[in-house]
C-alpha positions as a Markdown table, in Angstrom:
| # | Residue | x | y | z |
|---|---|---|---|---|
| 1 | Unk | 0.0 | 0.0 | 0.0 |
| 2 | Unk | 1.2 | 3.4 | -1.0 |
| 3 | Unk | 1.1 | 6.7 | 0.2 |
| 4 | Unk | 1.6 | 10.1 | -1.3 |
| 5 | Unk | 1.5 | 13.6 | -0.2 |
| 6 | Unk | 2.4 | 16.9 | -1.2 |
| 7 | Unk | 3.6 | 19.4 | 2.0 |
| 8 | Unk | 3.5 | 23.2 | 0.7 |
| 9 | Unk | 6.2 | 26.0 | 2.7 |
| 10 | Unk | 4.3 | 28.9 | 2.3 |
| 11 | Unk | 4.0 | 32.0 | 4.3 |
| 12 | Unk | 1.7 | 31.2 | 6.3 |
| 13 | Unk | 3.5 | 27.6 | 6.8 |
| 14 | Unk | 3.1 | 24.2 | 5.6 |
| 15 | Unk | -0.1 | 22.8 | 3.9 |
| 16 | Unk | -0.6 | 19.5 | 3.1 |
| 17 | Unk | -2.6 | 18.0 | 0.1 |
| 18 | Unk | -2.7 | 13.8 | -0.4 |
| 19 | Unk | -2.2 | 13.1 | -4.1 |
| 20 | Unk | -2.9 | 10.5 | -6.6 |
| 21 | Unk | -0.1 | 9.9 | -8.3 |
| 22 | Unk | -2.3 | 7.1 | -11.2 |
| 23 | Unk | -1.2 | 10.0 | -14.1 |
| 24 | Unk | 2.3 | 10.2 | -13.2 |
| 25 | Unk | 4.2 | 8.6 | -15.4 |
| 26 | Unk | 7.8 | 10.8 | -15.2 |
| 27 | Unk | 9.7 | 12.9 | -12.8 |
| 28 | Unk | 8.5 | 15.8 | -14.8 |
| 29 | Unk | 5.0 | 15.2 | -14.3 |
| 30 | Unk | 5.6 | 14.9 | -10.7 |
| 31 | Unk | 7.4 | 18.1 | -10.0 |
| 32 | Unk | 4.8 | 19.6 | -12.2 |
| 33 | Unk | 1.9 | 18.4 | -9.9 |
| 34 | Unk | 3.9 | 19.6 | -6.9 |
| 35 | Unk | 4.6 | 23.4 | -8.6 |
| 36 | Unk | 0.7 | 23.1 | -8.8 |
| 37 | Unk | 0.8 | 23.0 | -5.2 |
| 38 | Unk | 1.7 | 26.2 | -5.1 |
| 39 | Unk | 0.6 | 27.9 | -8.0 |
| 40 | Unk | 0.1 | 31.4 | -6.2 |
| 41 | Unk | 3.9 | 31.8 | -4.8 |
| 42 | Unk | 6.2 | 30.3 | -7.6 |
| 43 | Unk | 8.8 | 30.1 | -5.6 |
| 44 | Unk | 8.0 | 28.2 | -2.7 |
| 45 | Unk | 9.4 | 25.1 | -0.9 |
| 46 | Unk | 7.2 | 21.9 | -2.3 |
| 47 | Unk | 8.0 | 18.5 | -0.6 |
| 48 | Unk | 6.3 | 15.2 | -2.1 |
| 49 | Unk | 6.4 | 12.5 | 0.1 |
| 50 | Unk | 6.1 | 8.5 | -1.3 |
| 51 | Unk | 6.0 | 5.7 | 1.2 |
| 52 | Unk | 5.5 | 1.9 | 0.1 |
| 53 | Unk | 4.3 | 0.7 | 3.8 |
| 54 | Unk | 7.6 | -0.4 | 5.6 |
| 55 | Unk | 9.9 | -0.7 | 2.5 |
| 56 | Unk | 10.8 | 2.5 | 1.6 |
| 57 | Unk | 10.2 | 5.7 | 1.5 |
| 58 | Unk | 10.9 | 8.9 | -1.1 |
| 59 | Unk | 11.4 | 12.6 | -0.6 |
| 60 | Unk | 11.3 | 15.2 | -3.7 |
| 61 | Unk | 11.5 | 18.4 | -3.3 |
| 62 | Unk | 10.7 | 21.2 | -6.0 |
| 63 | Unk | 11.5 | 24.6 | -5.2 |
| 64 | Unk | 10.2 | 27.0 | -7.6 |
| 65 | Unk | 11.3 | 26.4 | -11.6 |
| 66 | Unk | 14.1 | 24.5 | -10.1 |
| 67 | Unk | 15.4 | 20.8 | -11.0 |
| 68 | Unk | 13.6 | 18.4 | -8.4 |
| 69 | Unk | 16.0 | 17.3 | -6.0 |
| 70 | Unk | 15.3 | 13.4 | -4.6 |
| 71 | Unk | 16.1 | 11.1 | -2.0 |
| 72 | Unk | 15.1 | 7.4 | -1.6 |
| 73 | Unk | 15.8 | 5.1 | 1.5 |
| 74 | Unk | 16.2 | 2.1 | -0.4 |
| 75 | Unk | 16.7 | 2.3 | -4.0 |
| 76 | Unk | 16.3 | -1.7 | -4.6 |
| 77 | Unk | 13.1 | -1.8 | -3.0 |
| 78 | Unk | 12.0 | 1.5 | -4.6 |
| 79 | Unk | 13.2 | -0.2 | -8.0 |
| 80 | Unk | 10.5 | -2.6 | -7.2 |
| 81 | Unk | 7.8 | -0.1 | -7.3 |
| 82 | Unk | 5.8 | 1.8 | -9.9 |
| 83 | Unk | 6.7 | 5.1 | -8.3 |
| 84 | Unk | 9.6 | 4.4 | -6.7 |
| 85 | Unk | 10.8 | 3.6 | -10.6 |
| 86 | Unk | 9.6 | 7.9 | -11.4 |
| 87 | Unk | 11.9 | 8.5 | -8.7 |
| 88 | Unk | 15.0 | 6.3 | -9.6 |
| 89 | Unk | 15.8 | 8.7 | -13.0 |
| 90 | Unk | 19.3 | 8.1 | -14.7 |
| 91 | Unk | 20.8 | 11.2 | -12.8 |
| 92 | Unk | 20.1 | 9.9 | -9.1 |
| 93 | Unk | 21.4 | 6.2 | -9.9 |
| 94 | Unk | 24.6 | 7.9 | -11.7 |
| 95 | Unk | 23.9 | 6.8 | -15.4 |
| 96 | Unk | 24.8 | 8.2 | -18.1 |
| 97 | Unk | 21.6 | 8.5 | -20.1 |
| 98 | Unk | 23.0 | 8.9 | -23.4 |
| 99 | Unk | 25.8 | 6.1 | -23.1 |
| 100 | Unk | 24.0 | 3.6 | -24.5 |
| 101 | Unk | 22.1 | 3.0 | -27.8 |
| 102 | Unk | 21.3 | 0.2 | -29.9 |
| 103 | Unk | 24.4 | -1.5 | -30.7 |
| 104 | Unk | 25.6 | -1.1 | -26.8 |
| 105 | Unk | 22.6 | -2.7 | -25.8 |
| 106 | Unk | 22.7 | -6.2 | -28.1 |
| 107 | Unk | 25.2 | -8.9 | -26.3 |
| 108 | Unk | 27.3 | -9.7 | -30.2 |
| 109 | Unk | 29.4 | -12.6 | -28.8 |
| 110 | Unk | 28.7 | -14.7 | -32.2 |
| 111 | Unk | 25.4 | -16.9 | -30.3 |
| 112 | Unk | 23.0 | -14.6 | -33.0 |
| 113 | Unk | 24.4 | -16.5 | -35.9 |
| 114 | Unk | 23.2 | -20.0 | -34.0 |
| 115 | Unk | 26.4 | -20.7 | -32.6 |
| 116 | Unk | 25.9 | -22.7 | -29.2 |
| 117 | Unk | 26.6 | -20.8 | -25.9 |
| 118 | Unk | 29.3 | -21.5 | -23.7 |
| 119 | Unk | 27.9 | -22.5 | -20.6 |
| 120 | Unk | 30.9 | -21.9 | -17.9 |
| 121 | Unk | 30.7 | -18.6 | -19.5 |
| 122 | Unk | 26.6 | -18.0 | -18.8 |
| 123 | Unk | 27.8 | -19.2 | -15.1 |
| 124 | Unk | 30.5 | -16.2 | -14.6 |
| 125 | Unk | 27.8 | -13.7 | -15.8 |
| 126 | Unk | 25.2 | -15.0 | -13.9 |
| 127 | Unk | 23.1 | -11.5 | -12.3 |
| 128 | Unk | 22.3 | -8.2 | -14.4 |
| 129 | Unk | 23.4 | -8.2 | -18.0 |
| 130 | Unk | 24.7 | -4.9 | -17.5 |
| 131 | Unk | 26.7 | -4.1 | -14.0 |
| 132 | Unk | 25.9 | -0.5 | -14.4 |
| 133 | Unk | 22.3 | -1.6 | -14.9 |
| 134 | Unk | 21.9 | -2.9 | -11.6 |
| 135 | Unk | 20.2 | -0.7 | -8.5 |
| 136 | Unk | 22.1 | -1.1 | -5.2 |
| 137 | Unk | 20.2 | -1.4 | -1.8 |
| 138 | Unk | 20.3 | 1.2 | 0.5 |
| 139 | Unk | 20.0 | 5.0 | 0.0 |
| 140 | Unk | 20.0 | 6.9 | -2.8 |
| 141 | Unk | 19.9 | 10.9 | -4.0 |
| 142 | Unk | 20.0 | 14.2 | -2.1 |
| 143 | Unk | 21.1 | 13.1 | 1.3 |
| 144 | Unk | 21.1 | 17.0 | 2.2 |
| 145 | Unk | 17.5 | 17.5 | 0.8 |
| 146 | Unk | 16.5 | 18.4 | 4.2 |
| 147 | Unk | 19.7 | 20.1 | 5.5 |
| 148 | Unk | 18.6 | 24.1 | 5.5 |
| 149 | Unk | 14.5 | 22.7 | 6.7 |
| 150 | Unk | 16.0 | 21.3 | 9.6 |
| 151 | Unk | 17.0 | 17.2 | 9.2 |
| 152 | Unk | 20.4 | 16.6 | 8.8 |
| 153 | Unk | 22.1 | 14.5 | 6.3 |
| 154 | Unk | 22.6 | 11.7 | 9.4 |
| 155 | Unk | 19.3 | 12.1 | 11.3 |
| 156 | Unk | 17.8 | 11.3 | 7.1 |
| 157 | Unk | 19.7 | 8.1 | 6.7 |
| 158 | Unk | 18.8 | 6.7 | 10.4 |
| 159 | Unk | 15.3 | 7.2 | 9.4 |
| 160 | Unk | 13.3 | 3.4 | 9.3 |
| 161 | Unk | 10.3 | 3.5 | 6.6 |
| 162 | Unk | 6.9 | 3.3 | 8.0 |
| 163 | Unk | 7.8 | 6.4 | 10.4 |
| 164 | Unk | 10.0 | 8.5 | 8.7 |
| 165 | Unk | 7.5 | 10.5 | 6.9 |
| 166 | Unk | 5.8 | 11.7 | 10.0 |
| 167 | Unk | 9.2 | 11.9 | 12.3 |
| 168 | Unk | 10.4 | 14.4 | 9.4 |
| 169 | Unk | 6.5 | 16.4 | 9.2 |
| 170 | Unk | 7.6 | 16.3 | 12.9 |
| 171 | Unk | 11.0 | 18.2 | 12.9 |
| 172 | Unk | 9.6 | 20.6 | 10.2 |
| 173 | Unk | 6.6 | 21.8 | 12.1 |
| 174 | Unk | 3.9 | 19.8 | 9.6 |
| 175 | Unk | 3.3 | 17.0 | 11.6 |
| 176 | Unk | -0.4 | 18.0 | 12.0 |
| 177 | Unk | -1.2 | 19.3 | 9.2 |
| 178 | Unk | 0.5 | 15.6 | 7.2 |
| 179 | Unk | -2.2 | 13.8 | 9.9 |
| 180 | Unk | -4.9 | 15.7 | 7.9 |
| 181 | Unk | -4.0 | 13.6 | 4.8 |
| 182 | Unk | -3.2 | 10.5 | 6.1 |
């Protein structure tokens, strides 16, 4: 079970909205939903919060017409997901996103033309077809995110899924109004 939120930094402080992310498809359909948020002040602080129950959990932050900055406790589990996918972009897993095309993507080691496989071979490769390809456990993105709200780089990556949401709606002030939406 999923849950998604959008927490607004405006003036008058934080507003909270739930969000269905079914027509988000991209990063840049996200961060458009979250400028959305805050249509009125251009410029202000939007944070969009993604939890997958007690797997993981993702922060992206949008602040004004800048790039999204994102963080992701566990990028395998995240990988996993739907939307943790939208969040795992070439840029936060540290791929080049032009490196490859076609001819870097097919495996020419002669087996096209019919020839038979080597098996010892098949064994040594055994796992992603592509190292770089593969999404490690752990965290991933923006570890400082947070820094200037409040929530150091360390306090983030102590943070267990299934609270962390609320324990950082807690050190920004936006606890109750994130309750609202829950």
């Amino acid at each position: 079970m999923y849950f998604a939120a959008l927490l607004a930094r405006t003036e008058d402080g934080w507003e909270a909205s739930d969000t269905e992310l079914d027509d988000v498809e991209t990063l840049a359909d996200l961060a458009d939903l979250a400028r959305e948020a805050t249509a009125d002040h251009d410029d202000d602080t939007v944070l969009v919060f993604i939890e997958q129950e007690d797997a993981w959990f993702g922060v992206v932050r949008v602040d004004g017409e800048e790039d999204p900055r994102i963080y992701v406790s566990d990028a395998a589990a995240a990988a996993r997901s739907s939307y943790g996918e939208i969040l795992l972009t070439d840029e936060v897993l540290g791929r080049d996103p032009d490196a490859s095309d076609d001819l870097d993507v097919l495996d020419l080691d002669g087996t096209e033309d019919g020839e038979p496989e080597d098996s010892a071979a098949d064994d040594e490769d055994a796992g992603p077809a592509d190292a770089g390809e593969a999404v490690p456990a752990g965290p991933l993105g923006d570890t400082e995110i947070l820094m200037d709200l409040g929530v150091p780089e360390k306090d983030l990556l102590g943070l267990e899924p299934g609270d962390a949401l609320n324990d950082i709606a807690e050190i920004l002030g936006a606890a109750e109004v994130l309750e609202t939406v829950r």
